[in-house]
C-alpha positions as CSV (number, residue, x, y, z in Angstrom):
1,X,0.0,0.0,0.0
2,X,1.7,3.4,-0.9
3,X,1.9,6.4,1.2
4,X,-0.9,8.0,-0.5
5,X,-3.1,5.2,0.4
6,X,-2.5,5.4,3.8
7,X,-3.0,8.7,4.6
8,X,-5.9,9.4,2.6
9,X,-9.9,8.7,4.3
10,X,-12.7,7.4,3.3
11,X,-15.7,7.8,5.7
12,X,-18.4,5.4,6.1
13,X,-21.6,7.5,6.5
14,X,-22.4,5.4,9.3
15,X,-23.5,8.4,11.9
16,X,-21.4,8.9,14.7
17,X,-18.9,5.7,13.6
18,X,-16.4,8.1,12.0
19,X,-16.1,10.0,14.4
20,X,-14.7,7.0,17.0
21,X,-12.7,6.1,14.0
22,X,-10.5,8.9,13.7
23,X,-12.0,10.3,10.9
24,X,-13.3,7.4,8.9
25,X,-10.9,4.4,7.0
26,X,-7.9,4.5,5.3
27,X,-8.6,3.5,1.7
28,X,-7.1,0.4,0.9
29,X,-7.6,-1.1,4.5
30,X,-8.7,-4.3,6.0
31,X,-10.9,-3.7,9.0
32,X,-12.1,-5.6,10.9
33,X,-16.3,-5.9,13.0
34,X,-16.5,-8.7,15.6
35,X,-18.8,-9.7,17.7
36,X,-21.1,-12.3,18.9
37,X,-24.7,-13.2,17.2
38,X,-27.3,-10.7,16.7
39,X,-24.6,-7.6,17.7
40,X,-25.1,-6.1,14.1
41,X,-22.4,-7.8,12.1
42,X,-24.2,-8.2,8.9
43,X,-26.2,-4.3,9.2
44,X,-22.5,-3.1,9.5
45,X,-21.2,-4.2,6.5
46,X,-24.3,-3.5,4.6
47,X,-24.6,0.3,5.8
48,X,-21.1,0.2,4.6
49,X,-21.5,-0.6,1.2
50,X,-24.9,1.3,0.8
51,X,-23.8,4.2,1.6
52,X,-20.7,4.3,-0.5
53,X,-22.1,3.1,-3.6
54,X,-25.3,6.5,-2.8
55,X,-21.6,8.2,-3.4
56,X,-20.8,7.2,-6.3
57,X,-18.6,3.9,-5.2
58,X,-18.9,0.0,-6.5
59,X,-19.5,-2.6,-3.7
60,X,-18.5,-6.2,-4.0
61,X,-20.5,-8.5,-0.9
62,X,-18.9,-11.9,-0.6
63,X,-20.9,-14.1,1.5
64,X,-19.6,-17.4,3.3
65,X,-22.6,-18.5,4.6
66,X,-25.9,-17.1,3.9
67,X,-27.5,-17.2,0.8
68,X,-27.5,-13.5,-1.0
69,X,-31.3,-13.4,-1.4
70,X,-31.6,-13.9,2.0
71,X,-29.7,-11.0,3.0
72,X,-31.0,-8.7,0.3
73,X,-34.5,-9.4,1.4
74,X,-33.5,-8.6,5.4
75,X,-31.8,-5.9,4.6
76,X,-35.0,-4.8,2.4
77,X,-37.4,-5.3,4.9
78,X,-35.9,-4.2,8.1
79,X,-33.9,-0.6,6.2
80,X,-35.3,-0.4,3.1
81,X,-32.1,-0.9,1.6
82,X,-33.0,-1.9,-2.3
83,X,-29.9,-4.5,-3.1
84,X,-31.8,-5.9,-6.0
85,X,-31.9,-2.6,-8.0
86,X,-28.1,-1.9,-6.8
87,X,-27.2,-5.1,-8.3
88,X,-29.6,-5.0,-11.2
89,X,-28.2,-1.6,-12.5
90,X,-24.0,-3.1,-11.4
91,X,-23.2,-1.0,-8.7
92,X,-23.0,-4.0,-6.1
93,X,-21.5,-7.1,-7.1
94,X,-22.5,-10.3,-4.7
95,X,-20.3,-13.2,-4.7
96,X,-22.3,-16.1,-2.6
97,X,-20.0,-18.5,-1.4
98,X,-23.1,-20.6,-0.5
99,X,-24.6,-20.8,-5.1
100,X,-23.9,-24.2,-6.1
101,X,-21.7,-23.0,-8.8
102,X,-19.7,-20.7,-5.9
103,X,-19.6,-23.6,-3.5
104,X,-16.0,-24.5,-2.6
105,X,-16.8,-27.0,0.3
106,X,-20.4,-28.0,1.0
107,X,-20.6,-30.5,-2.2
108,X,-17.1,-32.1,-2.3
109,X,-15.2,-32.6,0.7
110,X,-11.8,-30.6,0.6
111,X,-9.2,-30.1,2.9
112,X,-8.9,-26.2,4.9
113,X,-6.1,-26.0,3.4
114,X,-7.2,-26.2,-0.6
115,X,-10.8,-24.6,0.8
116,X,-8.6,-21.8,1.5
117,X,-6.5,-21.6,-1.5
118,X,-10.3,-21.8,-3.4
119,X,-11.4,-19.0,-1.7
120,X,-8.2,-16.7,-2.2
121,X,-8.3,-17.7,-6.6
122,X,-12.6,-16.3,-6.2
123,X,-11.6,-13.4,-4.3
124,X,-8.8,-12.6,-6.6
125,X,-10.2,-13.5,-10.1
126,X,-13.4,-11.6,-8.8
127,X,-11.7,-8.3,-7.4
128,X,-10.0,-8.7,-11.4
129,X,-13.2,-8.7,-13.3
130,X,-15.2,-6.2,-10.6
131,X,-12.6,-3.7,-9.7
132,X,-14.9,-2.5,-6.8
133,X,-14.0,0.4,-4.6
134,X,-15.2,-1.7,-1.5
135,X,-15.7,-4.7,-0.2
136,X,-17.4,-6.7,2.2
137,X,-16.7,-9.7,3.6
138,X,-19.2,-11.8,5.9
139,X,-18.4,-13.9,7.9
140,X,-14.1,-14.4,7.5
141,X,-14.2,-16.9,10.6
142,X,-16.4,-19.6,8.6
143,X,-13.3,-20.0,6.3
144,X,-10.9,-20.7,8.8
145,X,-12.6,-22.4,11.4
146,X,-11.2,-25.6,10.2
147,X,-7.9,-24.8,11.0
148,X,-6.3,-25.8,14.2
149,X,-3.0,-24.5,13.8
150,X,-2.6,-20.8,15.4
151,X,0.6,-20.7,13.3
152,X,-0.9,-21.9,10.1
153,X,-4.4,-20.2,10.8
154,X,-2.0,-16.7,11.0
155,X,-0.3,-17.2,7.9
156,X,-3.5,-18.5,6.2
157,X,-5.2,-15.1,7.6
158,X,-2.3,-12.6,6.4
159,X,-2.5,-14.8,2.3
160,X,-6.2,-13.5,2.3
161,X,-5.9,-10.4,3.6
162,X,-2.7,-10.0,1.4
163,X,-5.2,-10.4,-2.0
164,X,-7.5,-7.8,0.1
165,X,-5.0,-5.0,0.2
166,X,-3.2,-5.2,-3.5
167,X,-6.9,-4.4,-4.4
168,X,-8.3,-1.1,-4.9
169,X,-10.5,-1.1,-2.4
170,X,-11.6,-0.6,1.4
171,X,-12.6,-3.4,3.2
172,X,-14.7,-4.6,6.2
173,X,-14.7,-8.4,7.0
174,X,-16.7,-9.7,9.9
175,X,-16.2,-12.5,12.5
176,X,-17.8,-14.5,15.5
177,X,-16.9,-14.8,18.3
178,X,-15.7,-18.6,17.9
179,X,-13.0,-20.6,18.7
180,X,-10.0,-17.5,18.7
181,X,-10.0,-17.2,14.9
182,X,-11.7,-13.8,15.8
183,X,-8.4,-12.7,17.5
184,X,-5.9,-13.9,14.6
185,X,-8.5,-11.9,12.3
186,X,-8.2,-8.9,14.3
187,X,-4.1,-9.3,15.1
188,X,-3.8,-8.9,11.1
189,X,-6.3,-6.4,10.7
190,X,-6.2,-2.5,9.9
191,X,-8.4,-1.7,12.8
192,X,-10.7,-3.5,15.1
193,X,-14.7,-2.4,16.1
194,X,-15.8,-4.6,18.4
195,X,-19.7,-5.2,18.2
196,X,-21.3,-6.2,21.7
197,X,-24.5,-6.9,23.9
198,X,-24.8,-5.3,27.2
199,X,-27.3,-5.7,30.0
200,X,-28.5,-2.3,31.1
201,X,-31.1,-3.4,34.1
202,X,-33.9,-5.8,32.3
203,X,-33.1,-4.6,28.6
204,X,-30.2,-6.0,26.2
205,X,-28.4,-2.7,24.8
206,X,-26.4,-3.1,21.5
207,X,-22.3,-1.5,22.0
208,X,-19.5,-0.6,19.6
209,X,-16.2,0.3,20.8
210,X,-12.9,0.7,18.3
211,X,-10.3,-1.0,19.5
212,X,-7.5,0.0,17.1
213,X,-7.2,2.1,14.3
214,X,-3.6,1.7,12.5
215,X,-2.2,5.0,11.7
216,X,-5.1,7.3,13.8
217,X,-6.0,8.5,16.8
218,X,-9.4,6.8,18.0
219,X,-12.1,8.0,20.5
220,X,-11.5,5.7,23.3
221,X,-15.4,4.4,24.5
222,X,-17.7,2.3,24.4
223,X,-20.8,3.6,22.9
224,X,-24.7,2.4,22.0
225,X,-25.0,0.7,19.0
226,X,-29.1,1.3,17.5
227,X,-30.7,-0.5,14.8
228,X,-33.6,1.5,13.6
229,X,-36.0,1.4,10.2
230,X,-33.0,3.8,8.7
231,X,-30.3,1.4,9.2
232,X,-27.1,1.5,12.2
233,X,-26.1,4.4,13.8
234,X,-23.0,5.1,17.0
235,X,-25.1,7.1,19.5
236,X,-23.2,9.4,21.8
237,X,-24.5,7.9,25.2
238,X,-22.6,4.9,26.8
239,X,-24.6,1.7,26.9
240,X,-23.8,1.1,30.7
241,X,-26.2,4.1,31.8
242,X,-29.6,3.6,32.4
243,X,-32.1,6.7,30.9
């Protein structure tokens, strides 16, 4: 990534997530939303995408797990976010990993190791014909989860991320909480937003905190996360005060 790359931002539109950011991505990074079920994961990376391409940007989705018309008809329903005319008129690419013709593992047994190797040929052969400006990745973990190695599972992590930065784009991957791969995933990311659930008295409250940010200063707190009809949004308020 040259120097220009890294100093120059590229905010998100996501209200108030900027700002805890530094000032928004560095374009060309890899960063990375964890977080347990239900915390937002998918919404994130959506909101992401939609409001880049409203700017003028191409978004390239690559699923892992759930089927695209799945998530274009959540995302539809609960934000009014109209992924089928994005796609229809090109300015969001989706690459589901779960199409029979996609599928690297779920019809032929493979090993992790040449699953892997699969997935890092689609990405790159796909970033070659799409060219997007950003991608999104969801969920990274359900690649790697096969891997016991922490050595190998690194070094596996760092290829991917590797065909990720010598593209032209931003990026936001996404990753459970399972079985540490979240942690490797984050080690070898460009910054970190953790996604949570906290119990404020008898009501579950929705938190987002950045962890790191690679190059910026960050706003150090933990913050309310809402889902609303209009999409995500980093609310000023901490989530450990009741109101």
């Amino acid at each position: 990534m040259d120097d220009e790359r890294l100093m120059e931002r590229m905010e998100t539109g996501i209200p108030g997530y900027d700002e805890l950011l530094g000032g928004g991505f560095f374009k060309g990074s890899v960063n990375a939303v964890i977080g347990g079920s239900g915390t937002g994961k998918t919404a994130f990376g959506g909101e992401f995408i939609y409001n880049g391409v409203k700017e003028g940007k191409t978004g390239m989705i690559v699923l892992t797990s759930e089927e695209a018309e799945y998530i274009k008809r959540e995302w539809y329903t609960s934000f009014g976010w109209d992924f089928w005319k994005l796609e229809e008129e090109g300015k969001v690419i989706f690459v589901d990993i779960a199409d029979p013709s996609l599928r690297l593992q779920k019809t032929v047994e493979i090993s992790p190791d040449e699953l892997i190797k699969s997935f890092k040929k689609l990405l790159e052969s796909k970033i070659k014909n799409v060219n997007p400006d950003l991608i999104f990745i969801d969920s990274l973990e359900a690649i790697f989860l096969a891997i016991e190695s922490r050595y190998r599972l690194k070094s596996m992590v760092d290829d991917v991320f590797g065909v990720l930065r010598r593209a032209p784009a931003t990026c936001i991957v996404t990753s459970g909480t399972i079985y540490g791969v979240d942690e490797i995933i984050a080690y070898s990311s460009d910054s970190i937003t953790n996604l949570g659930m906290v119990r404020v008295g008898n009501n579950l409250q929705r938190s987002v905190h950045v962890v790191k940010h690679r190059g910026s200063a960050t706003i150090n707190q933990v913050r309310v996360l809402q889902l609303s009809d209009d999409g995500i949004a980093v609310l000023s308020q901490s989530p450990y005060l009741e109101f």
